[in-house]
N, C-alpha and C positions, 0 to 999 in steps of 0.2 A: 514502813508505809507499804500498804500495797500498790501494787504499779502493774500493769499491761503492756506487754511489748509485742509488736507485732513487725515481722522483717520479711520484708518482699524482696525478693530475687527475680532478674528477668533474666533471661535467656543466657540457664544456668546448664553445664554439663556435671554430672552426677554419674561415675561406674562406669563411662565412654559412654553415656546415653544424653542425648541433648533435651531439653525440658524449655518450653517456653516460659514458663511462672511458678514460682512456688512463694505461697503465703504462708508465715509460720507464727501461732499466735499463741503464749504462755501469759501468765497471771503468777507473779513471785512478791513474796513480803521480802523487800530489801529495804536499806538503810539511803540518806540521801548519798555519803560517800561511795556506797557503791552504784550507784548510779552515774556519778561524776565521773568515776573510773572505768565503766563499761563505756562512755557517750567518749571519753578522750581515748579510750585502746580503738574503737569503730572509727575516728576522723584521723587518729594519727599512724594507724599501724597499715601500712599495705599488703594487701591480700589477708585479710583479718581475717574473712569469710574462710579461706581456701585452708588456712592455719589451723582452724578453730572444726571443723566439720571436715568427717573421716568422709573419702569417698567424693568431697567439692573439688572439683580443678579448675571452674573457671566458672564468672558469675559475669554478666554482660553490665547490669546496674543493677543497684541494691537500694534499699532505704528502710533504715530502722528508726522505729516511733514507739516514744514512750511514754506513756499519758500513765499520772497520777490516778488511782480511783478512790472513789468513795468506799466504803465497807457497803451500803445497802447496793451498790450497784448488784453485788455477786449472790446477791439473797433471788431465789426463784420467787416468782408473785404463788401466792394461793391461790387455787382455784374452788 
């Protein structure tokens, strides 16, 4: 299934530099188990963010969202 995940970080430092927001939004065809396993590694693993991303040492609040799509969503309209 195609799926849309989009993870917001606030008041993240990145390379000693402090960053107030970063919004990051990818479009992957996964399976529903691995969806189940990325939603349980984000609620149960801590510092999941800081683990997973070269360069993150610290993320103030986070929130990952992952909405199901349609296939014509990703189709451009004609013009």
């Amino acid at each position: 299934m195609r799926v849309k995940f989009t993870l917001t970080m606030d008041d993240v430092t990145v390379a000693n530099r402090d960053i107030d927001c970063i919004i990051i939004d990818w479009i992957d065809d996964v399976n529903e188990q691995e969806v189940v396993a990325l939603s349980h590694r984000w609620i149960s693993t801590q510092n999941f963010l800081s683990q997973s991303m070269d360069g993150l040492s610290r993320v103030g609040e986070s929130s990952l969202t992952i909405e199901p799509m349609d296939n014509t969503s990703l189709e451009s309209p004609m013009m």
